[in-house]
C-alpha positions in Angstrom: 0.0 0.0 0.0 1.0 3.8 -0.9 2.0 5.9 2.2 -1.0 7.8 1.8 -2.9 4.6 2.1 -1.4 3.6 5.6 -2.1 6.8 7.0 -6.0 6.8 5.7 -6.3 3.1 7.0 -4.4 3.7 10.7 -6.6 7.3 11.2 -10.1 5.6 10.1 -9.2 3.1 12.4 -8.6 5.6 15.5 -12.1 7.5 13.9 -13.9 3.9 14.8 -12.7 3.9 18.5 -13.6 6.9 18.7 -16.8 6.7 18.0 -16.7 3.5 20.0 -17.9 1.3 17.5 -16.7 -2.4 18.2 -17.8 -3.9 15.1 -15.8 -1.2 12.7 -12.8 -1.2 15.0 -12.5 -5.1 14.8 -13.1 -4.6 10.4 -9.4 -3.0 10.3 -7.9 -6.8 11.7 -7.2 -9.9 10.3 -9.1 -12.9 12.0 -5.5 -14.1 13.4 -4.0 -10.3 15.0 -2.0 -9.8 17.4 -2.6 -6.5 19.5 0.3 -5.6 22.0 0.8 -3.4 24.6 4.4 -3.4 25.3 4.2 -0.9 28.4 2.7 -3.4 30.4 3.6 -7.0 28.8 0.1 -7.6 27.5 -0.7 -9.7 24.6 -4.2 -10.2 23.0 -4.4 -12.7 20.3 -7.6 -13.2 17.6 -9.9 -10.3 16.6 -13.3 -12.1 17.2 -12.2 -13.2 20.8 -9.5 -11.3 22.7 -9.7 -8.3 20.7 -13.1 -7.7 20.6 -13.0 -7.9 24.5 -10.5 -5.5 24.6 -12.6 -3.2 22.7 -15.7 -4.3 24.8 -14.0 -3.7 28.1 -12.4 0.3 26.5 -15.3 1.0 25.7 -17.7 0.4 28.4 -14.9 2.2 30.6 -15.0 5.5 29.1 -17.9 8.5 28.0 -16.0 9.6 25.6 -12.4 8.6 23.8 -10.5 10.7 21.6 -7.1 9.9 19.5 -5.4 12.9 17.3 -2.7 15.2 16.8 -1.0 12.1 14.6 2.5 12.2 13.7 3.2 9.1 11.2 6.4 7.7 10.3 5.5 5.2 7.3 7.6 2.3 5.8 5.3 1.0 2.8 4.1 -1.2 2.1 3.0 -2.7 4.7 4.2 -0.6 7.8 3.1 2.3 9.9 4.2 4.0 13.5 2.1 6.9 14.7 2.4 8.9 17.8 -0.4 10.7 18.8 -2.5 12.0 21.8 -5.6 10.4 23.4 -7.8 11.8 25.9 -10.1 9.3 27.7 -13.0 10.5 29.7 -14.9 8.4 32.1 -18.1 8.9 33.4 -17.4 10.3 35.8 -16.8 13.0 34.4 -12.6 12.9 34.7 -10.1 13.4 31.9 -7.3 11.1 31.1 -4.6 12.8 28.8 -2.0 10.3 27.2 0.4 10.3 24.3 1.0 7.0 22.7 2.4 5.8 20.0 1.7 2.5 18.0 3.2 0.4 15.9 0.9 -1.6 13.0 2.2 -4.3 10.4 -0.2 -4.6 7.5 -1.1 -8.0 5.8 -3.1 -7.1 2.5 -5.5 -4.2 3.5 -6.0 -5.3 7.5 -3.7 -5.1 10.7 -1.8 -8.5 11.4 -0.1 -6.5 14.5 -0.3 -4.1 16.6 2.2 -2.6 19.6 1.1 0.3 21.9 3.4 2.2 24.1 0.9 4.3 26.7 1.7 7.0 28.8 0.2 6.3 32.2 -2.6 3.6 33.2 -3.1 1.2 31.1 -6.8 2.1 29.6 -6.7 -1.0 27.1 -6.9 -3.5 30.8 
């Protein structure tokens, strides 16, 4: 895929979080992904099981989830790493302010793998 691909693919992805849409979020990974986060020595394996629970358990956490401010660095074809800020708000009412960054490996159009480094708590638990 073009670099302007990779960028369009990871930022519609982060648009689906987001919005907190599970079903859209899991449509950007291969049935088989990995999804890592390295900060905390985490591994969640298959998109229809521990993925989707991931997502599940993110998204029932927090009112509102926001990722932007992206800075890519892209390797086509079939790699991306983007840092970028997030800020999680619960429902409570409190802000969470992070900056992450993530690193995705592509097969075909989908994500095969995925590693997170977070800034502090881990909000993907």
């Amino acid at each position: 895929m073009s670099a302007l691909i990779l960028s369009e693919r990871v930022e519609a992805y982060f648009a689906a979080v987001d919005r907190k849409d599970v079903a859209a979020a899991l449509s950007f990974f291969t049935p088989d992904a990995t999804f890592g986060i390295a900060t905390f020595d985490i591994l969640h394996r298959g998109r229809d099981t521990e993925l989707a629970e991931m997502f599940e358990r993110l998204f029932a956490r927090y009112a509102q989830i926001w990722h932007g401010d992206f800075d890519h660095v892209l390797q086509p074809p079939d790699r991306i790493a983007t840092r970028f800020n997030v800020r999680n708000v619960t429902r409570e009412g409190a802000t969470h302010s992070k900056r992450n960054a993530n690193f995705f490996r592509f097969e075909g159009a989908l994500f095969s793998e995925v590693f997170v480094y977070m800034s502090g708590d881990n909000s993907l638990a």
